[in-house]
C-alpha positions as CSV (number, residue, x, y, z in Angstrom):
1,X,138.7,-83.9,-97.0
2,X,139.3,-80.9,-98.9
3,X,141.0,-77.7,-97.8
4,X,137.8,-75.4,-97.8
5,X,135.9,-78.9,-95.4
6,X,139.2,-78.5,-93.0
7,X,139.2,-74.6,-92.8
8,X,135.2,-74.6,-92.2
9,X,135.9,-77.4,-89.1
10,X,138.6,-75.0,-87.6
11,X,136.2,-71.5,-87.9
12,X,133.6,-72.8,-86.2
13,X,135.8,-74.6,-83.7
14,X,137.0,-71.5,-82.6
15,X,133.6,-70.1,-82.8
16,X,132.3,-72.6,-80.5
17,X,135.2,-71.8,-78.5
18,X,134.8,-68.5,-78.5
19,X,130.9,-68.4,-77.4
20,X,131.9,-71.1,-74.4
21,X,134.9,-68.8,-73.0
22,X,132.0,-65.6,-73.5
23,X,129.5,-67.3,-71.5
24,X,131.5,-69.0,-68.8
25,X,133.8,-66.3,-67.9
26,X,131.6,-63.2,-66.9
27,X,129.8,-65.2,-65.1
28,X,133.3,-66.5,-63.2
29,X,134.8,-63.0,-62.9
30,X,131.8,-62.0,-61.2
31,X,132.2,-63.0,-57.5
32,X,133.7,-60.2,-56.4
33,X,132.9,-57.2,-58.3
34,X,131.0,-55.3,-55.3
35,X,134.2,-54.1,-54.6
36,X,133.2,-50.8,-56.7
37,X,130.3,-48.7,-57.3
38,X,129.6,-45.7,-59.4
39,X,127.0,-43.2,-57.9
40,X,124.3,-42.5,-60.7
41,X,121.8,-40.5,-58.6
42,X,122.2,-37.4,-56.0
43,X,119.5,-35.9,-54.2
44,X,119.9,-32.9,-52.0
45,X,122.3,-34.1,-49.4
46,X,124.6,-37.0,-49.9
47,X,128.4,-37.4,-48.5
48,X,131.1,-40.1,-49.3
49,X,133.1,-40.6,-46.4
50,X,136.4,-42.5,-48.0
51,X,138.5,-44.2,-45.7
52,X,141.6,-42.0,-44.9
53,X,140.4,-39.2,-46.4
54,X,137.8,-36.3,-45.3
55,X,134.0,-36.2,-45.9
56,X,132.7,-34.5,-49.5
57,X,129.6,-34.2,-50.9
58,X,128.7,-36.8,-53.8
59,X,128.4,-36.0,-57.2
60,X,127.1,-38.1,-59.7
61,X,129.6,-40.6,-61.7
62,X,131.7,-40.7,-58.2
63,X,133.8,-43.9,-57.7
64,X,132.7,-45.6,-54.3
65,X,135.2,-48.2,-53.6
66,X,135.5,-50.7,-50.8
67,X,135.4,-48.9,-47.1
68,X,133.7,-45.8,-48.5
69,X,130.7,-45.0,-47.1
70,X,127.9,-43.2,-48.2
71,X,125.5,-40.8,-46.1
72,X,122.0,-38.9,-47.5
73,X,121.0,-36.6,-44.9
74,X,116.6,-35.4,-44.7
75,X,114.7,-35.9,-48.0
76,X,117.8,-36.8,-49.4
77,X,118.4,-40.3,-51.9
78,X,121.3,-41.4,-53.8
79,X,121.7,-44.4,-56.3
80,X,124.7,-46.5,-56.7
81,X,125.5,-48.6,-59.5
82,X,127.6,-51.6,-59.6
83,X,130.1,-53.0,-62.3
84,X,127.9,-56.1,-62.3
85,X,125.0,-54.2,-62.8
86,X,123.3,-54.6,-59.2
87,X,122.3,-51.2,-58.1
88,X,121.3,-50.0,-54.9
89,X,119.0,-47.4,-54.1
90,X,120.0,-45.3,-50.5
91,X,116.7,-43.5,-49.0
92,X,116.9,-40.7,-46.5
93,X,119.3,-40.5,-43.3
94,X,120.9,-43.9,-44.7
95,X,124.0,-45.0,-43.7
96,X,125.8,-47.7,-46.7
97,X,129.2,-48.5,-47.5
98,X,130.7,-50.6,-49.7
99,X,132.1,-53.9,-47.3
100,X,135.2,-55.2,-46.9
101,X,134.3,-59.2,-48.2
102,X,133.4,-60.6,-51.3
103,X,130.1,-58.9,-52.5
104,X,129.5,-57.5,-49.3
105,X,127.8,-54.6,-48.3
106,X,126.8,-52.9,-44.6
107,X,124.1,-51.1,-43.9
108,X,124.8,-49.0,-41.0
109,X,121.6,-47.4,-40.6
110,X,118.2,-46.2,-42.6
111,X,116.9,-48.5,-45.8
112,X,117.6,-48.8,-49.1
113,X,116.3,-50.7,-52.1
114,X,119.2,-53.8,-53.5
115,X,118.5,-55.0,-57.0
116,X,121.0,-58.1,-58.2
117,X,120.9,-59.3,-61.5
118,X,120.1,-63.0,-62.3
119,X,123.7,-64.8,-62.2
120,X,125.2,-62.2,-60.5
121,X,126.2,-63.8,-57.9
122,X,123.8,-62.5,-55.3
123,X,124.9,-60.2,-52.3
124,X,125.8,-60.3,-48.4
125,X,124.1,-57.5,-46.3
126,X,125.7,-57.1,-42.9
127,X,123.2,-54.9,-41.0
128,X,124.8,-54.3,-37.3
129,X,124.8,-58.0,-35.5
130,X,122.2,-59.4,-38.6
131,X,123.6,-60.4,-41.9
132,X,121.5,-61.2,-44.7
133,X,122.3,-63.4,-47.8
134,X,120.5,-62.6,-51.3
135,X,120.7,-64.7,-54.2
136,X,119.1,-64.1,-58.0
């Protein structure tokens, strides 16, 4: 074989490589990323409620991380946004925060919209005694 055959094989060796590792490890790494969401939308009245910490209003491009929960008052909505791209839209007097397990969310009260990417792992909805599975 000659030199420029050899350093041909290796390139797209590690090209192949590279593509396998690309596709297999988001998809991997993404079991647990509902453990943070960024809010993308306020309307009117919405309030993170951090644990150990006082109540605040939102504001858009707020970090809500695991235990916070997130409260719209009357004709109020917010939009959260997930690192995984699922995204979760919170209608009026809706009570949501970001659970304590693996891609798990409670719904306290109210309704709200729960989009989840194809391979993203889907989503466990604890709403008071009734949990709810979703897969893609």
């Amino acid at each position: 074989m000659t030199l420029m055959n050899i350093q041909f094989r290796v390139i797209l060796a590690i090209a192949v490589l590279s593509l396998a590792l690309g596709i297999w490890l988001p998809s991997e790494l993404s079991a647990d990323e509902l453990k943070e969401a960024k809010v993308t939308q306020v309307v009117q009245d919405v309030k993170l409620h951090p644990t150990n910490a006082s109540s605040r209003p939102a504001a858009v491009n707020d970090n809500v991380r695991q235990g916070t929960a997130v409260q719209t008052g009357d004709n109020s909505r917010s939009e959260l946004t997930f690192t995984d791209k699922t995204m979760t839209r919170l209608g009026e007097k809706t009570t949501f925060t970001v659970g304590e397990g693996v891609r798990t969310i409670n719904l306290g009260s109210g309704q709200f919209l729960l989009y989840v990417p194809k391979k993203a792992g889907g989503a466990n909805v604890k709403m008071g005694p009734v949990t709810a599975a979703i897969t893609g």
